[in-house]
Each structure stands twice: as structure tokens, then as C-alpha cells.
C-alpha positions as CSV (number, residue, x, y, z in Angstrom):
1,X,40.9,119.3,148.4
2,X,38.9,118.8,151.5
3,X,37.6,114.7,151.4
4,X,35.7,113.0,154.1
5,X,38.0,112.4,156.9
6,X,37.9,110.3,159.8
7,X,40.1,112.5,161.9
8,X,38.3,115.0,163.9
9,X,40.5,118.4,165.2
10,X,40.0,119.2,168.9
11,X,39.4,122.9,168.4
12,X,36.3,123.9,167.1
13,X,37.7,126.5,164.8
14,X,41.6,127.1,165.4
15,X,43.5,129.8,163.9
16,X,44.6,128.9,160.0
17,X,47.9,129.5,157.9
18,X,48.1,128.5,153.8
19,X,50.0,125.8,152.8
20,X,50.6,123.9,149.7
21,X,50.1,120.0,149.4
22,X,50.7,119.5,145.6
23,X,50.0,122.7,144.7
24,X,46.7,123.6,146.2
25,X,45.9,125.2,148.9
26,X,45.0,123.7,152.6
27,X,44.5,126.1,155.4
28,X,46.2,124.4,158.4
29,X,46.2,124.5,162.1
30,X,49.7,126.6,163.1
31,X,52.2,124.8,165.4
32,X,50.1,121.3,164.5
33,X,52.2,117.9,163.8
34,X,52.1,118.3,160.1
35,X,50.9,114.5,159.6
36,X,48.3,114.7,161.6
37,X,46.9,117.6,160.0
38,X,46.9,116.5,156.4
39,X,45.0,113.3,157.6
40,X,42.5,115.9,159.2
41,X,42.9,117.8,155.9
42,X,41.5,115.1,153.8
43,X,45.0,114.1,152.4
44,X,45.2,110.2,152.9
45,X,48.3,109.1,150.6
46,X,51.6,111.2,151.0
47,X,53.7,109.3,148.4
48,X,54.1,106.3,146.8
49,X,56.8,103.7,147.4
50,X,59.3,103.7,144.4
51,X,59.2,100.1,143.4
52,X,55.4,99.0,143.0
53,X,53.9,102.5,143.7
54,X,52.0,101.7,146.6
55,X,50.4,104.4,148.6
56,X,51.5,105.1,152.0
57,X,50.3,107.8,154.5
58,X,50.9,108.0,158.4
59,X,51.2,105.0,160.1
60,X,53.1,105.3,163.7
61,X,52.8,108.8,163.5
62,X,56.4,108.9,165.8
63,X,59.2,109.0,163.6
64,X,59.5,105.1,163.1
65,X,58.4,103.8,160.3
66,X,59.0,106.8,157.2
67,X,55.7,106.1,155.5
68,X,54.7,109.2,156.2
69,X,57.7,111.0,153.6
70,X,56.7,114.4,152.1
71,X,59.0,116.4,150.3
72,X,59.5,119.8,151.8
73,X,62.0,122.8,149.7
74,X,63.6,119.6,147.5
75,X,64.1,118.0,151.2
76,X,62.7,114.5,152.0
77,X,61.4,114.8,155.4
78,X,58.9,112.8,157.8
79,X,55.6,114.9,158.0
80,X,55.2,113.0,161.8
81,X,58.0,115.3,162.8
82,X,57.5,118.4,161.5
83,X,54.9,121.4,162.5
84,X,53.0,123.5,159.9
85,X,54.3,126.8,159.3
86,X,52.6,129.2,157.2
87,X,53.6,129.3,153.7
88,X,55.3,125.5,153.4
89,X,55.2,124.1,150.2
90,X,54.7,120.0,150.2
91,X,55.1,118.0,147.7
92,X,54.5,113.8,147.3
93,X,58.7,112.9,147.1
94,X,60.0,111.7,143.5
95,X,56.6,111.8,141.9
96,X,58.0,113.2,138.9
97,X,61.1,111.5,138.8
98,X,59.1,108.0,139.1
99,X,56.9,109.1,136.2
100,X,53.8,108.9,137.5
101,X,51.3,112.0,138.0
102,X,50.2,112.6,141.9
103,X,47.2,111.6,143.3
């Protein structure tokens, strides 16, 4: 799933745990802001907004502004705020329920 990225990580080769995005695999910097390593992952949109299905990733990567929404065990949560654990499954919120097949 790894795409060109413009976000760089620090560490030249930290230590990695397996998450899901969408059901495949990413290996993930432990401890990392969760946002912030998806964008360095190569994952640009986290959801799409429920009206005209418009892609959104991080924005203010802070907590303010929700565009950054994944859905984490059924729970809607702001990737900005959380830290990757090993084993967390993460899924684009209310894809399915909205019809239309992730990106």
C-alpha cells in the first residue's frame, strides 16, 4: 500500500508493529501519532464525507477540525489523537453503510 509520500519519518529505520488500514497490512512506527503515520505510510484519504463523498485526510493534525476520522473496533475516533499500537485494525468510517467501496 506504500505510495509516494511527501512526509519523511525522522528515524532512519524505527522499530515496526502490523496494523490494518482497510484490511492490509502497514508496518508502523510504535507510540507514533496515528495520523501522522498513515500520511508517512502513503495513506492520503481517511474517509469520505457522507454527503458528496469528498475525501478528507489530516488537516490540523491537533484534534480541531475531525477530517482526519478513522474508525477504530466499530469506534469513530480522530487518528490526530491516537498512537499506533500493534495489532489495531482501521477502517475508513461508514464506508459500507454509504455504499461506496474504499479507496
Amino acid at each position: 500500500m506504500k505510495t509516494a509520500s511527501p512526509f519523511l519519518e525522522l528515524e532512519a529505520a524505527p522499530a515496526r508493529v502490523r496494523v490494518w488500514f482497510d484490511g492490509e497490512p502497514l508496518h508502523l512506527p510504535p507510540g507514533a501519532n496515528l495520523a501522522a503515520a498513515l500520511l508517512a505510510a502513503g495513506v492520503a484519504v481517511f474517509r469520505h464525507t457522507p454527503v458528496s463523498g469528498a475525501p478528507r485526510g489530516p488537516f490540523c493534525l491537533m484534534g480541531a477540525c475531525f477530517d482526519c476520522l478513522v474508525e477504530i473496533d466499530g469506534v469513530v475516533r480522530q487518528a490526530c489523537m491516537l498512537e499506533v499500537e500493534e495489532g489495531l485494525r482501521i477502517a475508513r468510517p461508514h464506508e459500507a453503510e454509504a455504499g461506496r467501496a474504499p479507496v
